[in-house]
Structure formats: structure tokens, C-alpha cells
VOTORMI-440665 format. One record per atom (N, C-alpha, C): y, x negated, z. Coordinates in steps of 0.001 Angstrom, whole numbers, padded with zeros to 6 digits, always signed. Example, Ala and Ser with C-alpha at 12.3 -4.5 7.8 and 13.67 -1.06 7.14 Angstrom:
-005690-013190+007800;-004500-012300+007800;-003300-013200+007800;-002250-012850+007080;-001060-013670+007140;+000030-012900+007870;
// end
This chain:
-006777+007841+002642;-006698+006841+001586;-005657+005796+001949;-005778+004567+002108;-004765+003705+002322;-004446+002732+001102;-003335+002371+000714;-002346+001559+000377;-003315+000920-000803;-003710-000014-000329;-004745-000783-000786;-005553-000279-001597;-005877+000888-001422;-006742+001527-002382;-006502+001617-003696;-004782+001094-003935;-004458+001713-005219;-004117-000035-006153;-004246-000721-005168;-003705-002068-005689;-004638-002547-006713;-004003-003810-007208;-005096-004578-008553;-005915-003523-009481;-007067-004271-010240;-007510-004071-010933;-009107-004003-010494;-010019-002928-011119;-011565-003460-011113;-012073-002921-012318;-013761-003229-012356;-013980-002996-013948;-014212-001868-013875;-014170-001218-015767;-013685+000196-016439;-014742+001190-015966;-013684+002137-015172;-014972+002927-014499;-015718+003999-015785;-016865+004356-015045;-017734+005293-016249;-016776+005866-017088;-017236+006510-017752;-016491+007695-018935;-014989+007231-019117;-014665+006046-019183;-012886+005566-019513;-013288+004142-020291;-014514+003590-020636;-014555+002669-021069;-014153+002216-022680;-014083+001438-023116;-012792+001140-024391;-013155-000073-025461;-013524+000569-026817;-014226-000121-027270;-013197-001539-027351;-013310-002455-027318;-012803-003640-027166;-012308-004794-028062;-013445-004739-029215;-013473-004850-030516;-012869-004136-031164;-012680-003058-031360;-011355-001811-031981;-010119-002394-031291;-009988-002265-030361;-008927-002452-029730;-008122-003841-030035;-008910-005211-030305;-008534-006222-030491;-008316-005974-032286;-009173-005429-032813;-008452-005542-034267;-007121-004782-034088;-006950-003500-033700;-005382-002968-033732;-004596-003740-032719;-004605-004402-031861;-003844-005191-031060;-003251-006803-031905;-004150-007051-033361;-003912-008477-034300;-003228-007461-034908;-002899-006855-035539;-002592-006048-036649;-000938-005533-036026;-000725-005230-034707;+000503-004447-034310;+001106-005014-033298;+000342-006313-032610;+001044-007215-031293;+001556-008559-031725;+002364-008968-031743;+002982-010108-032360;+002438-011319-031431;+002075-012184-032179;+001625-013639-031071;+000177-013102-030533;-000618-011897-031060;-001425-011804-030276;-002770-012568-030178;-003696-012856-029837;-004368-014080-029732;-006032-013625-029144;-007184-013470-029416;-008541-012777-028498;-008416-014358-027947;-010084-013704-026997;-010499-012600-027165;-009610-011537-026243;-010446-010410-025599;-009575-010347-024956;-010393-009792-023261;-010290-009236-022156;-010770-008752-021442;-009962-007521-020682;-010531-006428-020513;-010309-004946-020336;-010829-004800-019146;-009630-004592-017916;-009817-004287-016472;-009099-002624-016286;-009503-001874-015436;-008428-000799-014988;-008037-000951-013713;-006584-000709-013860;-006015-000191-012606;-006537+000856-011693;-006582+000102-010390;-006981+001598-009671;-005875+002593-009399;-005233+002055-009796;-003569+003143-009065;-003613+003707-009849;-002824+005235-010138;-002843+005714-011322;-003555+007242-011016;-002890+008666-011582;-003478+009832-011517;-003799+010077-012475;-003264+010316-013650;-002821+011057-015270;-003507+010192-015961;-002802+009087-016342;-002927+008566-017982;-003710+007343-017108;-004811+007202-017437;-005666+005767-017332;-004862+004684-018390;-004663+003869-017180;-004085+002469-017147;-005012+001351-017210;-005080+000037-018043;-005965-001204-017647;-005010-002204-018152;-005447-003303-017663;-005142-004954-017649;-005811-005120-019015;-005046-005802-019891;-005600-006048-021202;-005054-008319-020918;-006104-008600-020848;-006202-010271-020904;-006125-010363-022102;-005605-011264-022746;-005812-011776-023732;-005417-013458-023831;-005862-013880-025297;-005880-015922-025254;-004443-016289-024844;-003636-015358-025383;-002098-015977-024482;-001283-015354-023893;-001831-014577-023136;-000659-013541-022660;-001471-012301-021787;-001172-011631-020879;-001547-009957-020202;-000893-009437-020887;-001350-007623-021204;-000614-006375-021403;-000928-005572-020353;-000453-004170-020662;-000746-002945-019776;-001238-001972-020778;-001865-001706-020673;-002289-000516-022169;-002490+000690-021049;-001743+001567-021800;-001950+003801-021253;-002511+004351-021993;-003179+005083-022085;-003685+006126-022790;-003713+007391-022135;-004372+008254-022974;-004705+010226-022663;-005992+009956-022009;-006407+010280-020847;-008049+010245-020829;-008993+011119-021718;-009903+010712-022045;-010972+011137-022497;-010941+013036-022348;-011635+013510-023279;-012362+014888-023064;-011250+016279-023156;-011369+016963-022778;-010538+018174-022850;-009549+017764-021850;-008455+018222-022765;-007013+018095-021561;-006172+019589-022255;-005300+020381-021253;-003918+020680-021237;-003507+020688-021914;-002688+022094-023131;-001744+021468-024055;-000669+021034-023151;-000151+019846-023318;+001693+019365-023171;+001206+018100-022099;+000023+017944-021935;-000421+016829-020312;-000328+015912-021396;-000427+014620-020213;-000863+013487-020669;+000368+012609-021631;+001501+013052-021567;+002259+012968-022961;+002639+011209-023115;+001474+010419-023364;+001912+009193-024060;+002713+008891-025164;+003151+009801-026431;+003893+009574-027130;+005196+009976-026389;+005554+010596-025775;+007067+010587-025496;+007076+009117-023933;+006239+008767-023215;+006129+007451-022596;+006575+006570-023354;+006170+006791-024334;+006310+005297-025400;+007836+005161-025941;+007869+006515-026368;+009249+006919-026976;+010425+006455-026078;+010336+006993-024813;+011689+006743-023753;+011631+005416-023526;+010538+004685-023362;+010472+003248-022901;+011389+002210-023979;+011094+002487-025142;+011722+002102-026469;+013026+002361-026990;+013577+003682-026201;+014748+004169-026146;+015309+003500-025148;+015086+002927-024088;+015999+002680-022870;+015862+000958-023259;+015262+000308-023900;+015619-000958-024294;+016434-001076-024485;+017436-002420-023609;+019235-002581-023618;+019983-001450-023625;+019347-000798-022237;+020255-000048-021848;+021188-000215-020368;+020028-001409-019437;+020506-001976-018197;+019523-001376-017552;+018590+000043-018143;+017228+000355-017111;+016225-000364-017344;+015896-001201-016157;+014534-001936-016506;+013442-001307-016552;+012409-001647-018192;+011744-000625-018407;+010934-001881-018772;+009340-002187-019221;+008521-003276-019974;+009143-002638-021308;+008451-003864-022201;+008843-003807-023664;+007541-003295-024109;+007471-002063-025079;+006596-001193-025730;+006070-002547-027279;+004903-002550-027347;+004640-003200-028274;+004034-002596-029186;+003247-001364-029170;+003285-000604-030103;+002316+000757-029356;+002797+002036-030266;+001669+003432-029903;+000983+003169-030674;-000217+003816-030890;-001385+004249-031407;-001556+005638-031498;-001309+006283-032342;-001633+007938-032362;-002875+008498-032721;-003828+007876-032904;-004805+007533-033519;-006338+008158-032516;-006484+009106-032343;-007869+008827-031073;-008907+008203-031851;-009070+007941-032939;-010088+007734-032982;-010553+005871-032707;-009352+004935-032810;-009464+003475-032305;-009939+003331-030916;-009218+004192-029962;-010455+003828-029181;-010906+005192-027863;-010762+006324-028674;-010971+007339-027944;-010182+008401-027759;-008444+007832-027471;-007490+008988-027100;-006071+008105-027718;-005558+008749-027810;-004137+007851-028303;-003126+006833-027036;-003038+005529-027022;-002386+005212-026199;-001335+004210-027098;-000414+003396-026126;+000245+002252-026409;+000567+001032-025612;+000661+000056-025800;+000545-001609-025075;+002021-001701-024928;+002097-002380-023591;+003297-003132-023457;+003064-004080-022494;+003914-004624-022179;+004211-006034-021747;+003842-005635-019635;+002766-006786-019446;+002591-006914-018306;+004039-007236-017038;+004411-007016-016520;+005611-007210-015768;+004757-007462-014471;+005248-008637-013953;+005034-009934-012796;+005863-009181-011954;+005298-008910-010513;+006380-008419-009118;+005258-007781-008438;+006472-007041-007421;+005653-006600-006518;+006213-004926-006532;+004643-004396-006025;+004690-002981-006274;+004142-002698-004653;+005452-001844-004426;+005208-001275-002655;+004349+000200-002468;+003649-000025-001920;+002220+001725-001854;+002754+002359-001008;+003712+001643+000239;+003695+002196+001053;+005387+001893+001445;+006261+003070+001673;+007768+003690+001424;+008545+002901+002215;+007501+002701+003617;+008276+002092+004461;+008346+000595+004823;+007694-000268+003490;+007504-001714+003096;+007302-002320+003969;+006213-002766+004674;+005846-003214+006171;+005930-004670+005659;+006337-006006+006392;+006271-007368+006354;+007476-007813+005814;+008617-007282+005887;+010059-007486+005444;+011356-007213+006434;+012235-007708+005962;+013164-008029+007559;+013900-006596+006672;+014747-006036+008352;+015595-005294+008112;+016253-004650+006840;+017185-006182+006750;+018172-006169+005684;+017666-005913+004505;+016679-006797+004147;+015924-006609+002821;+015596-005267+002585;+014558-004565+003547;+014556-003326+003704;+015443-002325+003202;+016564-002726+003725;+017818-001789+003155;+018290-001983+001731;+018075-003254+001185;+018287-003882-000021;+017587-003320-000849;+016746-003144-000400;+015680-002623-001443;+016012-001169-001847;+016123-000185-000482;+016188+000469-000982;+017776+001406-001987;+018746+000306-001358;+020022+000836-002307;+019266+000155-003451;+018743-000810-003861;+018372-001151-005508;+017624-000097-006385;+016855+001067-005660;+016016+002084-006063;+017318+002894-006184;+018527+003196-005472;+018786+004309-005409;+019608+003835-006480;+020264+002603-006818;+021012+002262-007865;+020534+002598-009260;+019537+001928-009569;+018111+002289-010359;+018559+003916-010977;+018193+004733-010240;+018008+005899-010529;+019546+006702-010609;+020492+006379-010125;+021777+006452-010746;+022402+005802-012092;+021567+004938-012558;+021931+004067-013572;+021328+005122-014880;+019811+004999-014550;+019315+006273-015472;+019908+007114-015519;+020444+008466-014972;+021038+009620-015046;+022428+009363-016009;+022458+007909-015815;+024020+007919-016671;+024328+006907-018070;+022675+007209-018519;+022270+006643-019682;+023240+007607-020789;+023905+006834-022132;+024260+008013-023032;+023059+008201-024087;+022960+009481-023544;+021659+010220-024223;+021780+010049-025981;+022823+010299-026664;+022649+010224-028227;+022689+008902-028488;+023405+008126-027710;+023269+006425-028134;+021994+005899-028321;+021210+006442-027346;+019502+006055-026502;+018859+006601-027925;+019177+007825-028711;+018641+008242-029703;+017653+009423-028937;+017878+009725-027806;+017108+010711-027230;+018111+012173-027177;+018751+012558-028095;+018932+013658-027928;+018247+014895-028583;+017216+014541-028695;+015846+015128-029005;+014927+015698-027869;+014913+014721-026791;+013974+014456-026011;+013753+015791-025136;+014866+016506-025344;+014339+017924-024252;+015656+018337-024862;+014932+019762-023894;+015863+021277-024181;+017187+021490-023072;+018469+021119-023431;+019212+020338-022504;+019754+022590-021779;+020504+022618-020936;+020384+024116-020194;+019118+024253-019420;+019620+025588-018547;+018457+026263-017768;+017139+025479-017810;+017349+023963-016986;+016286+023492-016940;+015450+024234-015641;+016094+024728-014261;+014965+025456-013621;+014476+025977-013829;+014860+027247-014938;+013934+028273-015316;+012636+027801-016430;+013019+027063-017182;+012205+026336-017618;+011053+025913-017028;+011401+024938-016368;+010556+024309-015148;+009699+025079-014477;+010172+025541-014080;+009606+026730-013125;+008724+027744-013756;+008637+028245-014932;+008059+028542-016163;+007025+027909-016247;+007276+026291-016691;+005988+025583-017280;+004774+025198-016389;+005718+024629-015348;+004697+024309-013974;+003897+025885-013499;+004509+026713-013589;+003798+027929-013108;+002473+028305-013803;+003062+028160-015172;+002054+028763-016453;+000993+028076-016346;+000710+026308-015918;+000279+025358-016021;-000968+025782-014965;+000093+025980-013975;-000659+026571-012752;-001819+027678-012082;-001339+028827-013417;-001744+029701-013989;-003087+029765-014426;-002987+028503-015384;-004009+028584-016467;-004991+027894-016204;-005069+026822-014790;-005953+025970-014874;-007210+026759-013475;-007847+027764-014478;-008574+028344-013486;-009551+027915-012717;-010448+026283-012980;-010595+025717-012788;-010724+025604-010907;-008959+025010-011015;-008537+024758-009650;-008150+026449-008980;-008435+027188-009124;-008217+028337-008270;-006974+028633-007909;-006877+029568-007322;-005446+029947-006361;-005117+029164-005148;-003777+029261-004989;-003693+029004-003366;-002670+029814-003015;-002472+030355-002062;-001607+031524-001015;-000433+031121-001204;+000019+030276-000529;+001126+029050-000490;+001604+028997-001660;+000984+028739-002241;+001773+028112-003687;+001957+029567-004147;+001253+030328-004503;+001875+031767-005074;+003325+032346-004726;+003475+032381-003324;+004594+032760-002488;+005798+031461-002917;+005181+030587-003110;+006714+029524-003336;+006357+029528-004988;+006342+030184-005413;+006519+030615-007266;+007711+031781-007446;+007194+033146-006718;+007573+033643-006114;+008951+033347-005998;+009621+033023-004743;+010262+032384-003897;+011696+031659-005392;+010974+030824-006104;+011714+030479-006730;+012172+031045-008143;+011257+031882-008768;+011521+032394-009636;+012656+033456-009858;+012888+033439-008270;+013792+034695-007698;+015373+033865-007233;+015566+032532-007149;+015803+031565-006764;+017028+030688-007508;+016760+031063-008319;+016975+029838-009160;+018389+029497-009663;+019310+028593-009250;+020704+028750-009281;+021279+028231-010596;+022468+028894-010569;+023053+029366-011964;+023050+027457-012065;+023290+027475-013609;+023442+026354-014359;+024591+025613-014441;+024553+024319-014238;+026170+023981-013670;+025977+023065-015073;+025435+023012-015936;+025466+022147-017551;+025163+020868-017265;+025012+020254-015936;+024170+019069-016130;+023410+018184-016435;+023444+017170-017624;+022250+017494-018311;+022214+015500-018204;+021153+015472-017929;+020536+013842-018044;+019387+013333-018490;+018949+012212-018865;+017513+011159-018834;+016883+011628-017658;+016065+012472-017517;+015664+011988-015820;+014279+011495-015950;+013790+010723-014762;+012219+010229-014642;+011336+011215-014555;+011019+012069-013866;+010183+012988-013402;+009416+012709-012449;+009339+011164-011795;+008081+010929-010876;+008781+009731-010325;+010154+009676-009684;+010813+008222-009775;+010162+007704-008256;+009445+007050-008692;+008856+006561-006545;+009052+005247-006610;+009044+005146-005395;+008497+003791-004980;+007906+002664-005324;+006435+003463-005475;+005170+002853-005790;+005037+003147-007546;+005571+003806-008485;+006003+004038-009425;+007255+002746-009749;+007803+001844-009547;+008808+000497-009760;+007679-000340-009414;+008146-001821-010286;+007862-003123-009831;+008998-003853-009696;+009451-004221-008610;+010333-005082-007682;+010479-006502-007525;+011082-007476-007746;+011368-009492-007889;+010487-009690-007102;+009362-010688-007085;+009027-010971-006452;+009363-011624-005437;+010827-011977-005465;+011522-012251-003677;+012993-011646-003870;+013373-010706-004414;+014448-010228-004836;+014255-009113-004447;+015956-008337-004000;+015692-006900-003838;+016753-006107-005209;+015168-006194-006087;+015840-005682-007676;+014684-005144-008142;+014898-004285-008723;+013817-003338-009616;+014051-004366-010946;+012153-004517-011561;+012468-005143-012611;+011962-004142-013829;+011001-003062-013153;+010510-002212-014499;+010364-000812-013902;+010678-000091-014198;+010441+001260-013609;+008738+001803-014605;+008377+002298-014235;+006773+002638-014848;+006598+004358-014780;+005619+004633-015716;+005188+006261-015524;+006187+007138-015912;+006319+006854-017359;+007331+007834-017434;+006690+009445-017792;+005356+009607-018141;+004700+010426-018308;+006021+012254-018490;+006691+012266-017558;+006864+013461-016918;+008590+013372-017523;+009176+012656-017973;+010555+012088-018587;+010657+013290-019538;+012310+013529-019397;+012976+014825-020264;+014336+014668-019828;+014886+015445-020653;+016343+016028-020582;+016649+017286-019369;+016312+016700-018098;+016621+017537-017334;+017942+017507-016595;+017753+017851-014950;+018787+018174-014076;+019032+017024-013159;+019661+016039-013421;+019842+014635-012525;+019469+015195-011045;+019739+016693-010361;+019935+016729-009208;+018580+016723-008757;+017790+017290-009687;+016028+017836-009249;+015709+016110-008846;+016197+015333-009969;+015410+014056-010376;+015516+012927-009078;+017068+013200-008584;+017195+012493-007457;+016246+013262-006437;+016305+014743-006121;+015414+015076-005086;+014079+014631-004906;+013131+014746-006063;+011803+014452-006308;+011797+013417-005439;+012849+012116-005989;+012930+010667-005477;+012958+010705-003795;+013841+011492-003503;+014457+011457-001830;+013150+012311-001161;+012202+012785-001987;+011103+013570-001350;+010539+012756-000449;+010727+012171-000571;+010019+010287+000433;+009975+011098+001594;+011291+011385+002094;+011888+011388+003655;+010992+012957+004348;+009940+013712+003465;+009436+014576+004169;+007995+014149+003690;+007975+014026+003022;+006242+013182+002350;+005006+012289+003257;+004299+013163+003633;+003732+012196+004246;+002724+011380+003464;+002404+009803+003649;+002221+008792+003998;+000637+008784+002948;-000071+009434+003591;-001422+009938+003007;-001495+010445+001932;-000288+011246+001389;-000445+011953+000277;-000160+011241-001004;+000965+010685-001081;+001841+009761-002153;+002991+008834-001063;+003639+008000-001938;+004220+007026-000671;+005422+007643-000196;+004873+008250+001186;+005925+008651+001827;+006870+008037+002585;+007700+008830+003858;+007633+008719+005112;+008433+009623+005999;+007631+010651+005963;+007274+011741+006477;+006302+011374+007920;+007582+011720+009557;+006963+011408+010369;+007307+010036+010932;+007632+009366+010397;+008505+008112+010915;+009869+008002+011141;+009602+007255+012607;+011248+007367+012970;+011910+005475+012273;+012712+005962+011676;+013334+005010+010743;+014511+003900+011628;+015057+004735+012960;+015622+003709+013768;+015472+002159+013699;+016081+001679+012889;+016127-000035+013178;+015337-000779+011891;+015009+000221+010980;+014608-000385+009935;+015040-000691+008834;+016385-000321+008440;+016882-000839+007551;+016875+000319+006361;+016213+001296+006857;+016231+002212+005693;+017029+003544+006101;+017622+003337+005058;+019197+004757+005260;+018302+006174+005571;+019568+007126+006181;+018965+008390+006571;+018865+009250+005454;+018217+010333+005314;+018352+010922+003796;+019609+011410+003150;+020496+011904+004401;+021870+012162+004361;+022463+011090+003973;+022512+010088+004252;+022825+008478+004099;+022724+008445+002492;+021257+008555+001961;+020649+008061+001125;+021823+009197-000220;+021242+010273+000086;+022374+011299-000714;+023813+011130-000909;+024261+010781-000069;+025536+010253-000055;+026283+009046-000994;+025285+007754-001102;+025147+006889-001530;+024838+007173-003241;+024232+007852-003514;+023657+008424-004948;+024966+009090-005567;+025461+010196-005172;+026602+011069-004875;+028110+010347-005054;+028188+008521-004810;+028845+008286-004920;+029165+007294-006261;+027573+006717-006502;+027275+006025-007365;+027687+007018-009005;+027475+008168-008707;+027406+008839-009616;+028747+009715-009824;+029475+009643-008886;+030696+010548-009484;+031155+012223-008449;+030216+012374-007703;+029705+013797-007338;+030050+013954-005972;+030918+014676-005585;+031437+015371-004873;+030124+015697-003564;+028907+015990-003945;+027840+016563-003197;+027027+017261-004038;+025719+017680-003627;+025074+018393-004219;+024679+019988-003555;+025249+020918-003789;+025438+021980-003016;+024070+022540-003141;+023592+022440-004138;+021654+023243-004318;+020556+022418-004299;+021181+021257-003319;+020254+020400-002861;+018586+020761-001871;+018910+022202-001466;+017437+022800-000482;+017114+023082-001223;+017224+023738-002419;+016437+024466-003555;+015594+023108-004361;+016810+022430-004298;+015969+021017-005068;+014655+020508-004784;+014625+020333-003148;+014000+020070-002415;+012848+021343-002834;+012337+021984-002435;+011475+023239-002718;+011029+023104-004092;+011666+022910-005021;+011225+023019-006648;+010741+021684-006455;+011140+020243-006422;+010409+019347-006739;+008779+019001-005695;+008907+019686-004793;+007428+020053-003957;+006279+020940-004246;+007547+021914-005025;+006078+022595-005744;+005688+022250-007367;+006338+021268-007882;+006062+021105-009003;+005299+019615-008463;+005234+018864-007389;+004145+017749-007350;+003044+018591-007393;+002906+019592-006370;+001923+020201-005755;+001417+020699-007124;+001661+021138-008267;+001696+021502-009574;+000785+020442-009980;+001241+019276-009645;+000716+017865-010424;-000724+017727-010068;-001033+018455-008841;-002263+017859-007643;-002917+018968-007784;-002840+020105-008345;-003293+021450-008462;-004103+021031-010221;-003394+020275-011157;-004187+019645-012540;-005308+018557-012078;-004434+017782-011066;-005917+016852-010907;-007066+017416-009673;-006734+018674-009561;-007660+019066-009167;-008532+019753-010046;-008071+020095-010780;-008746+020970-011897;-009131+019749-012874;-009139+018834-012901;-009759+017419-013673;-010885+017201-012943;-010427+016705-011726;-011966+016259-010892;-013257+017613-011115;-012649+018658-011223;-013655+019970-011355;-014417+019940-012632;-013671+019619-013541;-014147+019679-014938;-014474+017796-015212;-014325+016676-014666;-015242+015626-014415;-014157+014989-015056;-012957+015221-015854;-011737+013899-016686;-011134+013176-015649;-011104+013639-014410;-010121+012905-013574;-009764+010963-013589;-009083+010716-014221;-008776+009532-014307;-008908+008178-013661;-008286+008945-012038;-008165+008104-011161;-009514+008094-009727;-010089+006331-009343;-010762+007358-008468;-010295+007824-007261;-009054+007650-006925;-008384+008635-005539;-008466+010164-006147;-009005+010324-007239;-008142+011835-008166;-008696+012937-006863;-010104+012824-006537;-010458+013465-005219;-009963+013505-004389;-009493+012556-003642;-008467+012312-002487;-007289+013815-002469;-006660+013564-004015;-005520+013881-003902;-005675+015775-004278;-007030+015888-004434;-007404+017545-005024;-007231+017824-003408;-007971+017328-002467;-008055+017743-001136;-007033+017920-000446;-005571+016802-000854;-004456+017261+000085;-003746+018452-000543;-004113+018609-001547;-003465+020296-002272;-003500+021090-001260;-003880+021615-000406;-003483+022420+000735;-002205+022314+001832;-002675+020860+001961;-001293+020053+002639;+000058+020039+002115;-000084+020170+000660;+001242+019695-000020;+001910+021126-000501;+001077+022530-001041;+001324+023657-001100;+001948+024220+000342;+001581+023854+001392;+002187+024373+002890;+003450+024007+002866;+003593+022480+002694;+004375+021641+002530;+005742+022034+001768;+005317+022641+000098;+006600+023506-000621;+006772+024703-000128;+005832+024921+001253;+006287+026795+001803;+007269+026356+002792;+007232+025256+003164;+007874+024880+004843;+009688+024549+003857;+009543+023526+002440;+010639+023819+002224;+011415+024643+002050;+010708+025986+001172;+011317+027490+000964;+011954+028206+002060;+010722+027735+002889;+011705+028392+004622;+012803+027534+004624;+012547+026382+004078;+013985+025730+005032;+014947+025760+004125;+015170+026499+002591;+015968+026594+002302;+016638+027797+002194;+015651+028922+002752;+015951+030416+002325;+016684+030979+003956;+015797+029631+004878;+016669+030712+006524;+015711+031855+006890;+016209+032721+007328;+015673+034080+007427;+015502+034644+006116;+015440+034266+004853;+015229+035263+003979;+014096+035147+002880;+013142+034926+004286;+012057+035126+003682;+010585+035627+004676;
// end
């Protein structure tokens, strides 16, 4: 699957289509200035929550929703998307402006909410090909800034001290993704992934009370970036957002540096010599300092839990494409590298356990 595949917009594929007329009466009724008619494109990018281009007489939106049909209890969670996005307004995290939820399936199928189209550029690919050095590097301390800025949001100010169950977020975690994993019989077993459940459940290091905003999915290709600036202007997808462990949240992020390329935007396999982009040690360091922190001592474990909880992510949309909801059309693509990416959280377990395993 390349890059491209995930860019712009085309029209609403089968079974995601949106009555339009509904949609424009609740869009006069709850969007300020809003204006028809209007026209309804989808994004091709996108796993979970189907995304489209909402045109309208004066202005673009972005409208999310739940897809269609049987889902997951706890998937899909557009009301807490909406919620954090609305919470982090004037906070210094660039987030779009929420213009309103809809809880409603029945307006136009599943419950979603509109916000504000944000102008930039969105990179597919980790290692931003057609940019000099420096920029390169610019860019990426602006991500790593980004995501230090979040972690050090004050949570009761934000009004999110609701938003999750602050303690023993691994065990948690590790819990839900498992159960998730569990249940979606659908997508079957895999070897790999059993053994790194396993692995961590046995694993799991004591609680140091850390407790933050975190993203759950902070990438790359997840930000939109100045269009000649090296600045994040909206971070996107908060889908997966809670009161977790800043340390998991940075790892997920730094997963880049073993990720390959094909799967989600990696770069995994590239030698980075001369490009402007810090080493992961580099990159950790830099975060570590932004933030106050001495180091992160359960940083391999990090690594291992946030690989098997993607692989978690790709193990549901595999079990979507099976049962026909799958959202996105890469959703196939990404059922198939589930083998790749389950090996992938075994190779971390080795590399964090040594011989002891």
C-alpha cells in the first residue's frame, strides 16, 4: 500500500453513505454561519471512525462518525473524540474546533460530530521525502514538542478529570486490549500475539503514579503540519485518548523507529544518516528533557505493550473486514499485515525480556 493511497478525498464508498438532507438540517440548526447546500466526500485515510469532507456554501468541515452496523462495546468512541477536542481548546494543543456532537444515530445512521476543516499538510510517510535536512529535523522536534505539551496539560483545569481511571494503567490496558482480543472471534488467534499477552501480563511494572492526557495513536500521519512551517497545527484521531501513562504514549509515538513503512508510517529499516531526523535515543532524550524526566527506565516494556496493543487495533479491523463494517478501504491491507505486526510485538518481548523468555 503506498502513501498515496491514503491522501484526499473520493466519493462515499458503499454501506457509509449519509443522508445529506438530514445532515444539512442538523448542521443549520447546530453550525453557526452555516450555509447549503452542501457536498459529502470521504477520506480515504482513516481505519476506525469513517471520516468525510463536508462542502458547504461558505466554508469545509470534517465530520466522524461510528460506522455503520454492529460494533464492539467501548470501539469507535466519538463522544469522548469530541469531548477531549473541546477540552483542549486554549490549552496551546492544537486541536480543530468541535462544532457540535450528535448522539443521535438515527440523523444519519451512527452518532458523529463536525469540526472545522484545518488547511496543511499531512505526511504518510515518517521519513518526509522532498524536504531539506534541517526542516526535516524541525519537524520532527515540533512533533516531539507537540506531544510533550499534551502530557503536561492540567487535567482538572481541561475539565477532564473524568476522562479515565488515573493508576495501574498497564494492567488495565493490558486487560482491555486482551479481552478485546479475546472476543473478536471473528479474527481468530494468532501464536505470536498469545505469547506476547502472556509475556506481559506477567510483566507489568509497578506503578510510578504517572498520570496524563495521553493521545493513544500520536503519529505522524495522524498531525496536520503549516503548510511551509515546521509546526503542528491540529493533532487529529483522538479516538483512543484517556488518562493514561505519558511513558506508553511517548513510546507508541517513537514506535516510528521500528515500524515498518508498509504497515503505518514508519521507518523501520532506514538508515537515517544525514537526514535530519534524530536517533531514537536522541529522540527520547529530547522528550525526557522537555518534560522534566530524568529517563525512562521501563522504556522496553513500553515498547512491547504499545506493539501489541496496535497489533490489537489490526486484529479489530480484521475482524471488521470479516464481518463487512470495515471503514477504511486499506482496512484489508492492514488485516493482512497482522502477522507482520504480531511477530513484530514478539521480537520486542525478546528484546525486552533478554534470555527470559
Amino acid at each position: 500500500m503506498s502513501a498515496d493511497d491514503n491522501v484526499g478525498v473520493t466519493a462515499v464508498r458503499a454501506g457509509f453513505a449519509i443522508d445529506e438532507d438530514a445532515l444539512g438540517r442538523w448542521m443549520s440548526a447546530h453550525v453557526s454561519d452555516f450555509a447549503g447546500p452542501i457536498v459529502v466526500e470521504q477520506f480515504r485515510g482513516g481505519q476506525s471512525n469513517p471520516t468525510y469532507r463536508i462542502t458547504t456554501g461558505n466554508g469545509r468541515y470534517v465530520l466522524r462518525r461510528k460506522p455503520p452496523g454492529p460494533i464492539l462495546k467501548g470501539a469507535h468512541a466519538i463522544e469522548r473524540e469530541a469531548q477531549v477536542l473541546q477540552a483542549l481548546a486554549g490549552t496551546g494543543v492544537p486541536v480543530p474546533q468541535v462544532h457540535g456532537l450528535c448522539a443521535d444515530p438515527a440523523v444519519i445512521g451512527s452518532p458523529f460530530y463536525v469540526m472545522s476543516l484545518v488547511e496543511g499538510r499531512i505526511f504518510w510517510d515518517a521519513t518526509i521525502p522532498g524536504v531539506a535536512a534541517d526542516e526535516r529535523a524541525a519537524l520532527f522536534d515540533a512533533m516531539n514538542q507537540t506531544l510533550a505539551q499534551l502530557h503536561m496539560v492540567d487535567i482538572d483545569a481541561a475539565g477532564l478529570t473524568d476522562f479515565g481511571r488515573p493508576g495501574n494503567y498497564f494492567e488495565r490496558q493490558v486487560r482491555r486490549w486482551s479481552q478485546q482480543y479475546a472476543e473478536d472471534i471473528d479474527a481468530g488467534r494468532d501464536a505470536d500475539m498469545d505469547r506476547v499477552i502472556d509475556w506481559l501480563q506477567k510483566n507489568i511494572p509497578d506503578d510510578d503514579g504517572r498520570v496524563a492526557l495521553t493521545h493513544g495513536d500520536f503519529r505522524i500521519d495522524n498531525m496536520i503540519f503549516h503548510p511551509s512551517e515546521p509546526r503542528v497545527l491540529a493533532v487529529l484521531d483522538w479516538e483512543l485518548s484517556t488518562l493514561g501513562h505519558p511513558g506508553a504514549d511517548f513510546a507508541y509515538h517513537a514506535m516510528m523507529y521500528h515500524m515498518p513503512p508498509d504497515i503505518v508510517a514508519g521507518l523501520g529499516g532506514h538508515n537515517l544518516a544525514g537526514t535530519g531526523i534524530p536517533s531514537e535515543q536522541d529522540y527520547v532524550a529530547a522528550y525526557c528533557r522537555r518534560s522534566g524526566l530524568d529517563g525512562l527506565p521501563d522504556y522496553p516494556f513500553y515498547r512491547a505493550f504499545v506493539v501489541f496493543r496496535l497489533a490489537a487495533i489490526f486484529h479489530g479491523i480484521k475482524g471488521r473486514v470479516i464481518r463487512g463494517t470495515a471503514a477504511s478501504a486499506q482496512a484489508q491491507e492492514r488485516a493482512r499485515a497482522l502477522p507482520r505486526l504480531t511477530a513484530l510485538a514478539w521480537q520486542q518481548v525478546r528484546a525486552a525480556a533478554g534470555d527470559g523468555v
